[in-house]
C-alpha positions, 0 to 999 in steps of 0.5 A, spaced: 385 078 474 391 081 477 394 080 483 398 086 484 393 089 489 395 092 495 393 087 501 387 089 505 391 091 510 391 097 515 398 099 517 402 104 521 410 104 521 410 106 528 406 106 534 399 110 536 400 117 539 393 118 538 387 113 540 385 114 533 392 112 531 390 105 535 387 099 531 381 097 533 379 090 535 372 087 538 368 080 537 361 085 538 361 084 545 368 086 548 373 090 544 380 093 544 385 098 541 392 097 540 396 102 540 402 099 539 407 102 543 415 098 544 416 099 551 410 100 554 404 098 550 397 099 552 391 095 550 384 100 551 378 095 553 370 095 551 365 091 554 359 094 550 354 093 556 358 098 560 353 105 561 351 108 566 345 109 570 340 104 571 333 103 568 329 110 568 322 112 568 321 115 560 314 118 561 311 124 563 304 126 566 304 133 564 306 132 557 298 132 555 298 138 557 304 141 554 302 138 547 296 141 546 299 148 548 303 147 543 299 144 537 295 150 538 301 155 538 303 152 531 295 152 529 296 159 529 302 159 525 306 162 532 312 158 531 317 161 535 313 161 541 310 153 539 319 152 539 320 155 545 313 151 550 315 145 545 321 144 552 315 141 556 315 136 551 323 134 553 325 129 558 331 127 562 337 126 558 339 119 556 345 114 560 352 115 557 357 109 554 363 108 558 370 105 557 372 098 560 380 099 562 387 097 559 392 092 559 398 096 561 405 092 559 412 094 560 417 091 558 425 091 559 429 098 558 433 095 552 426 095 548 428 103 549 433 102 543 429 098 538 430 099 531 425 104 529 426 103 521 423 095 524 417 096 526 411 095 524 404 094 526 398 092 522 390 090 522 390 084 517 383 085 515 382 077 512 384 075 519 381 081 523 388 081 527 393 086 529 400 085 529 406 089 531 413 087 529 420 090 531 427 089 533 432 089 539 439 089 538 438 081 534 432 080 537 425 080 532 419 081 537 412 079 535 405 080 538 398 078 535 391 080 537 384 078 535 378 078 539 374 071 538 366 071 537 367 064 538 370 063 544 368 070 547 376 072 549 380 077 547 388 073 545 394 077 545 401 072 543 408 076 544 414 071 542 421 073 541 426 070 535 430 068 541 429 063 548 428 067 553 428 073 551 421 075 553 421 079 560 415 084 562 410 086 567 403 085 565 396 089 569 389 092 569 387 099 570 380 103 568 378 110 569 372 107 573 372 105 580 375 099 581 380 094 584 385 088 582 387 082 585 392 076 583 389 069 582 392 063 582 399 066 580 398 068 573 390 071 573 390 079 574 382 080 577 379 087 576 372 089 579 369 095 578 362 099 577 360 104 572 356 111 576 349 109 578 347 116 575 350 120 569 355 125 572 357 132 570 364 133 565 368 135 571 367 129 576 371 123 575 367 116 576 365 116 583 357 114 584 353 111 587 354 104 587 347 103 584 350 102 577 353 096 573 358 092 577 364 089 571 369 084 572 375 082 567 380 077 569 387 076 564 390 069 565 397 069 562 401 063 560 408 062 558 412 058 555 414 050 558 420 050 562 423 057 560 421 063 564 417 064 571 411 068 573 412 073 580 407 077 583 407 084 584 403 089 589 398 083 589 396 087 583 402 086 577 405 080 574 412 080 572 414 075 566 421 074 566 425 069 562 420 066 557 419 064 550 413 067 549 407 069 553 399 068 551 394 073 554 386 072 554 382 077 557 376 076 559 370 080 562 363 080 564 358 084 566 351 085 572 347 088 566 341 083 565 337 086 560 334 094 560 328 093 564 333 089 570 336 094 576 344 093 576 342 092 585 338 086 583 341 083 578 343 076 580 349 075 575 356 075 578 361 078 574 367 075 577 365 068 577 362 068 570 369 071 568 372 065 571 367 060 569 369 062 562 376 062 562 376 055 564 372 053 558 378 055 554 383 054 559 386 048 556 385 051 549 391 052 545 394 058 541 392 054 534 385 052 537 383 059 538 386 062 533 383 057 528 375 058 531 377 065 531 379 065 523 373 060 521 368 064 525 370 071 523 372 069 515 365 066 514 361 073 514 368 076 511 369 072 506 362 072 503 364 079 499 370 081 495 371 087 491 377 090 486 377 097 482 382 100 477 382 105 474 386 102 468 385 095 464 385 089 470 385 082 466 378 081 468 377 074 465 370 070 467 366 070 474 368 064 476 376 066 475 375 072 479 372 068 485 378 063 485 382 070 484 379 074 490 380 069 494 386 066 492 389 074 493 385 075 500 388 068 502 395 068 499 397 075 501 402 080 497 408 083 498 408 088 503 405 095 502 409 099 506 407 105 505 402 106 512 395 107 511 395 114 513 400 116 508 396 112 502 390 117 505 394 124 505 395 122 498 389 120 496 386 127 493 392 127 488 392 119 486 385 117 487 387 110 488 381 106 488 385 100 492 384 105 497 377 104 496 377 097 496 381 097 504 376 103 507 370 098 504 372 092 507 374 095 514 367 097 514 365 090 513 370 088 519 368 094 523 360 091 523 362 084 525 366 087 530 362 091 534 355 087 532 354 081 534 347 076 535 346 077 543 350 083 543 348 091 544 347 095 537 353 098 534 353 105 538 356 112 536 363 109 536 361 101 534 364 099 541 370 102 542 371 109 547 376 111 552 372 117 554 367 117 561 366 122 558 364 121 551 362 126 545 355 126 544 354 121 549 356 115 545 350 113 545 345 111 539 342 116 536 335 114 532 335 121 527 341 118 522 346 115 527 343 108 528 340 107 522 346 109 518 350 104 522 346 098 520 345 100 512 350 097 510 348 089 513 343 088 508 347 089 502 353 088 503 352 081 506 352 081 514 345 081 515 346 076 522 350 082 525 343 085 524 340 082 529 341 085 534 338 091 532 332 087 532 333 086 539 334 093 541 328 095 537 323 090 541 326 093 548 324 100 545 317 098 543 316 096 550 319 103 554 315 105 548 308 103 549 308 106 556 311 114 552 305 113 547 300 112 552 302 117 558 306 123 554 301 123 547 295 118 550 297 114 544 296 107 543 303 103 540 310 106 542 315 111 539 321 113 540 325 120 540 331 120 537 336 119 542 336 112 546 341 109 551 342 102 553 336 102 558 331 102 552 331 110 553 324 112 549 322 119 552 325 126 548 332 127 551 333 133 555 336 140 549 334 143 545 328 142 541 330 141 534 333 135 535 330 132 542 323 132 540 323 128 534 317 122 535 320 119 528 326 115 531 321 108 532 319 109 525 325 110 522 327 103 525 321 100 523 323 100 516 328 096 518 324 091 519 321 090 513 328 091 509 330 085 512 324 082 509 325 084 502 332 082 502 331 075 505 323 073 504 323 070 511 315 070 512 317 068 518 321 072 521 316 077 518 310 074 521 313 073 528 318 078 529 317 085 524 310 085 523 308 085 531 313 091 532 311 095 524 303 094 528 305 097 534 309 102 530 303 104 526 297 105 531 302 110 534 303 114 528 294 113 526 294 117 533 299 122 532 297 124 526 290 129 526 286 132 522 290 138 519 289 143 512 286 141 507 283 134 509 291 132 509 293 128 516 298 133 520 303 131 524 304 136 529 309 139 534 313 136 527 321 138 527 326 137 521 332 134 524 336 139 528 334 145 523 331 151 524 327 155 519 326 163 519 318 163 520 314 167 517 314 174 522 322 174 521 322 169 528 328 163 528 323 157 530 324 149 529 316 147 530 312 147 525 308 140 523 308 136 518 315 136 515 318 133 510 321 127 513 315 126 518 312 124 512 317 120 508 318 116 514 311 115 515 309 114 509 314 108 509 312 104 514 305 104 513 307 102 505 310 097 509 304 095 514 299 094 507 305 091 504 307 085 509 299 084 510 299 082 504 304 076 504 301 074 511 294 074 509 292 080 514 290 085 508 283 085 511 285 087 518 281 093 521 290 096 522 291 095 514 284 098 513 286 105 517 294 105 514 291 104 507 285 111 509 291 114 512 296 113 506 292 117 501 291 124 506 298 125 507 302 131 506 305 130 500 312 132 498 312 139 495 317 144 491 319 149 493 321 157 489 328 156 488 326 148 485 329 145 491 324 140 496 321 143 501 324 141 508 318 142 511 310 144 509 311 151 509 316 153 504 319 157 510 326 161 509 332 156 511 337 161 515 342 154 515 341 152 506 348 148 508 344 144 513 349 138 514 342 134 515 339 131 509 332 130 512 328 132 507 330 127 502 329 121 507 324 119 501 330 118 496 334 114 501 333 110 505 327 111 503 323 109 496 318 114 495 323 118 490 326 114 484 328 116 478 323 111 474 316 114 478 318 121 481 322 124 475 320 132 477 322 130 484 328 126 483 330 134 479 328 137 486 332 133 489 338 134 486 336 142 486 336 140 494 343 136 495 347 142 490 344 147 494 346 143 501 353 144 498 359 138 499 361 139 506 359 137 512 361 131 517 363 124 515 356 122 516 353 126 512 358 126 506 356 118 506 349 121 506 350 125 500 354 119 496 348 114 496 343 120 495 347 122 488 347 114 488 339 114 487 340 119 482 344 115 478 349 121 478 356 118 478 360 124 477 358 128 484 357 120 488 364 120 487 366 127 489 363 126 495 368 119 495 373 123 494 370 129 499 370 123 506 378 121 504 381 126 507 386 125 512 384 128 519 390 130 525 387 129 531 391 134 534 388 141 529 380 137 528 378 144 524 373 143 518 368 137 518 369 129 516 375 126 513 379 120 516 384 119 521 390 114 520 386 108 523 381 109 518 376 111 523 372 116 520 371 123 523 366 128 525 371 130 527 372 128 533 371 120 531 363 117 530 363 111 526 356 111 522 359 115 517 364 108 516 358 104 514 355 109 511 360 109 506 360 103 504 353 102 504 353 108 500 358 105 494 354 098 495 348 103 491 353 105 487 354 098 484 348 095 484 340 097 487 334 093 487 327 092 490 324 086 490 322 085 483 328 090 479 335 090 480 339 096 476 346 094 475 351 099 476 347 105 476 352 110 479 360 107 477 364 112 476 366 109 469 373 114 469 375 112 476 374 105 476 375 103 470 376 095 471 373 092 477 369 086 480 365 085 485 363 078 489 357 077 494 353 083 494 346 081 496 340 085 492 333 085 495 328 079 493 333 074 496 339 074 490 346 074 490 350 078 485 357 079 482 358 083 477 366 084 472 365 090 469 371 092 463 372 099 460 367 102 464 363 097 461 358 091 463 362 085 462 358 079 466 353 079 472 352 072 476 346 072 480 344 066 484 338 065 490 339 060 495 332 059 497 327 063 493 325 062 487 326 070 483 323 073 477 327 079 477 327 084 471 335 086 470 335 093 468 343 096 465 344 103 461 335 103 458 336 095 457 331 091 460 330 083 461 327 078 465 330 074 469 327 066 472 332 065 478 330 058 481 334 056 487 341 052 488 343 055 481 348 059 479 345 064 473 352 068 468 350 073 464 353 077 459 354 084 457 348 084 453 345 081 459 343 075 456 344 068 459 350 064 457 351 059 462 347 055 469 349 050 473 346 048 480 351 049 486 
């Protein structure tokens, strides 16, 4: 293989002037952007435990009322007036996300005259570090960021090519309530608190001392012998003479759970900081960089990919696999072209190299920002500057939070998974007390807007997109993806099948008897989508939509599937889901030969709808495939044609891996090529697009369609259920002509790496490190079975037949 590609390397030839412009780092607790500035320099913290508000009441003893109002209004087909009575059905508006603070540096009036064509600044991707490199008069200067997991403990070394040369002052600041003080002489300490209580735009953030209390604690260290540390306003540290200078930030929070009030939590923030400086205190530079880099490259690793569009030397999988990592490990002579210049060019160049980076970073930003033990991955991951933030930053359950997570399966990060199950189980607790006061249902739900409180109620807004009881439900197919690509019964039986039950016994209430002897859902909404009723009256309650009944259908496949695996199939629960699968609204076909977006085919006032909710059942859901639902799959690509190709950057990624299930690389592709675009953040006019960090826009900034797209090109390469794996059903032969890639997982717990040469299958690994498999293989009309037993490496060749085995 060649070793000629560009390093996975992120890169600006100058420092931020937009946060967007600013490199991102985080170990899924805490994070950082760098902006990389000479003579002052700011380091913008996250501590994703940061919200506002405290525990809050999510149920509503008027909604009984409300809902039977509605249903009938919708029985007697008055959609506008059901629209207008279903605001009863909403409730109080969810928590906002908050920002930590910054680490403030400046440095000495000669950095004014660096020597711009020096600089340079980096987020090395193999590394998960951010460096900044530049020259003062013959001085070469040096910083290093990375935020460890391990260690919990954002690092930041600054060094000079020369002794002594390194001078600055150093503190904290935050757009909160707070204050700082000095510790022991080289500690800066700030203590603040986030609004007990969301506050209007136009305040700033004085609450009421109700909220979560945060501390941060920067301990700064120097050189032996060379250098001295003052102290300034008991609030600033002033670093004079050094050689070089080591940063670790740490923080901490009151928050303690989402059902513990932040006035009675017994954590102390100060103290917990404090504590845990001193366990890496004596820790130097190499050891925490070297926990850092084994922790970090240890998911990281796990995958490689290369594309060209022209011939690549591809050799064997076993070559690639040394290759990629000799080529991740070794580096390559600098690419000195800045990223946001290799995306303003990408339209005419199509580089595929480009790909390569924005799928890795991905990867980089999920470990980053999704962790074991931490909070979900929200609508910015884990970074924002804002009190204020666009839509809250909070998780949204209509597409936001599921899209964040797709891509952990597949692409090999299952652990960062993790905590969504934790989140989900919090949900399911707010979420019984919903159902039963709201709806008087057993089992819980969840609307579609949440906050770190565990918010289940329907947020407060417009009904099209507030009230929407769906959000538990799509969750819930998580549960079981997590299964069908890790066959862990165990997990199945104590963690996903208990929440899928909940899940279930919601939905068998929520439905009711409607047309036809079909079960009805109803009020229903199609995500954020109005239609014209049929009395020329804009509305968006109805019953039974499209996507109701693709998600629900999917739980409940889920429900009978995983009773089967734990011996439940002859419960009462599984005996009702199987009755109540076969009367459910079945997905139909409208006039124009697109899928019907809801039961009726109403008039679509919007048919470039940035949601695709209608086709949930191709993806993510299964219920629409090729192989069984061909005059579907035709319907379905009626509607993603009729939706058009523009839209935000999330639902660009949507679009991708749908035209990815249909096996239709070309328009896959399109839509590749439509996400990488350049975006400045000073005129953010259309929809989607990048901007210089790779952070994809909305515009303005939000982070699902970042993993979208690579769970949308990770479709793309391979797909699979449990018993089928189609190998590179949707390449873009002409556009990644060569290519390999190492590490995929596919469902039914296998490992896949696949060389392609020519557009053309070349080989294909497969190994399954606990599970026995028998997979059918499926390539361009070929199909063969493959008996995959564990702990051996299975290699086959283009007529996909087995050429070598061996254990590992």
């Amino acid at each position: 293989m060649e070793t000629a590609a560009k390093p996975l390397k992120v890169t600006f030839n100058g420092a931020a002037n937009h946060w967007t412009d600013a490199l991102p780092i985080g170990n899924g607790r805490l994070g950082a952007m760098v902006w990389g500035g000479v003579a002052s320099e700011t380091l913008q913290l996250n501590d994703d435990t940061l919200w506002t508000g405290t525990p809050g009441n999510y149920t509503n003893p008027n909604a009984p009322e409300a809902l039977l109002e509605v249903r009938k209004l919708v029985d007697n087909g008055k959609y506008a007036e059901a629209t207008e009575a279903a605001i009863k059905l909403t409730g109080n508006l969810a928590e906002v996300y908050q920002l930590l603070g910054d680490i403030k540096l400046e440095f000495d009036a000669s950095h004014l005259t660096y020597a711009e064509e020096t600089y340079h600044r980096e987020l090395d991707l193999d590394t998960a570090t951010v460096r900044v490199k530049y020259s003062v008069g013959d001085v070469e200067f040096t910083r290093e960021h990375f935020a460890s997991n391990p260690d919990q403990v954002i690092v930041t070394k600054i060094s000079g090519s020369k002794p002594g040369c390194l001078s600055f002052s150093v503190s904290l600041d935050s757009k909160l309530d707070h204050h700082s003080y000095i510790n022991d002489k080289n500690q800066v300490i700030m203590e603040g608190s986030c609004p007990g209580e969301r506050l209007p735009p136009a305040r700033g953030a004085n609450g009421n001392s109700k909220g979560i209390k945060f501390s941060a604690v920067l301990d700064v260290q120097i050189s032996d012998g060379q250098g001295v540390i003052h102290v300034f306003d008991d609030k600033k540290l002033r670093v004079e003479g050094s050689d070089w200078a080591i940063l670790l930030l740490v923080a901490s929070s009151s928050f303690d759970g989402p059902f513990m009030k932040p006035l009675d939590s017994k954590r102390n923030p100060t103290a917990e900081s404090i504590s845990a400086l001193k366990r890496i205190r004596d820790l130097s530079y190499s050891d925490l960089y070297a926990h850092h880099l084994d922790d970090y490259q240890n998911l990281f690793h796990r995958l490689s990919l290369q594309l060209a569009k022209r011939s690549i030397s591809v050799g064997s999988l076993e070559k690639y696999a040394s290759a990629a990592t000799d080529l991740y490990l070794e580096g390559c002579k600098d690419y000195t072209v800045s990223t946001a210049e290799r995306v303003k060019s990408f339209q005419t160049d199509e580089d595929p190299s480009l790909v390569e980076l924005l799928f890795q970073y991905g990867r980089y930003l999920l470990i980053s920002c999704s962790r074991p033990g931490t909070q979900v991955a929200n609508l910015q991951g884990l970074w924002n500057n804002e009190l204020h933030p666009e839509w809250d930053g909070a998780p949204h359950l209509n597409i936001n939070l599921e899209m964040n997570y797709w891509p952990s399966l597949p692409c090999n990060l299952s652990e960062c998974q993790e905590p969504l199950f934790d989140f989900i189980s919090s949900l399911s607790i707010n979420g019984r007390k919903t159902a039963e006061v709201n709806y008087e249902a057993s089992g819980w739900v969840v609307h579609h807007k949440s906050d770190i409180w565990a918010k289940t109620s329907a947020d407060q807004g417009n009904v099209d997109w507030a009230l929407w009881p769906m959000g538990g439900a799509w969750l819930c197919t998580h549960l079981w993806d997590h299964y069908t690509y890790t066959l862990d019964k165990d997990f199945l039986k104590v963690k996903a099948y208990p929440l899928l039950e909940g899940c279930a016994c919601f939905l068998l209430d929520w439905l009711i008897e409607g047309r036809g002897g079909y079960l009805d859902t109803n009020p229903s909404t199609s995500p954020e989508h109005d239609f014209v009723a049929p009395d020329g009256k804009s509305a968006s309650v109805s019953y039974s939509s499209t996507m109701d009944m693709a998600i629900i259908k999917e739980v409940f496949s889920a429900v009978v599937s995983a009773s089967e695996v734990l011996g439940r199939k002859e419960d009462y629960l599984v005996e009702r889901v199987h009755k109540a699968l076969l009367r459910l609204y079945p997905t139909k076909i409208a006039g124009d030969g697109s899928i019907m977006e809801w039961a009726q085919d109403f008039k679509d006032p919007d048919v470039h709808h940035r949601h695709l909710s209608h086709l949930y059942g191709l993806f993510p859901g299964h219920t629409i495939t090729v192989e069984k639902t061909p005059d579907l799959c035709k319907a379905a690509e009626a509607s993603l044609s009729k939706r058009g190709e523009d839209g935000p950057g999330w639902s660009t990624t949507w679009k991708t891996a749908l035209w990815a299930r249909l096996y239709n690389s070309n328009n896959a592709y399109r839509m590749v090529k439509k996400l990488i675009k350049l975006v400045d953040p000073d005129f953010e006019g259309t929809f989607g697009g990048l901007y210089g960090n790779l952070f994809a826009a909305h515009p303005p900034f939000q982070i699902d369609a970042n993993f979208g797209f690579i769970a949308a090109v990770s479709e793309m390469l391979i797909q699979s259920t449990i018993e089928d794996l189609y190998l590179l059903p949707a390449l873009p032969r002409d556009k990644w002509t060569d290519g390999c890639v190492k590490g995929l997982r596919a469902r039914g717990g296998v490992t896949v790496s696949i060389c392609w040469k020519d557009g053309n299958l070349h080989e294909v690994g497969l190994w399954s490190k606990d599970q026995n498999s028998l997979k059918m293989l499926h390539y361009r009309g070929t199909v063969v079975t493959a008996n995959i037993l564990s702990g051996i490496v299975y290699t086959f060749n283009s007529q996909l037949k087995c050429v070598k085995e061996y254990s590992v």
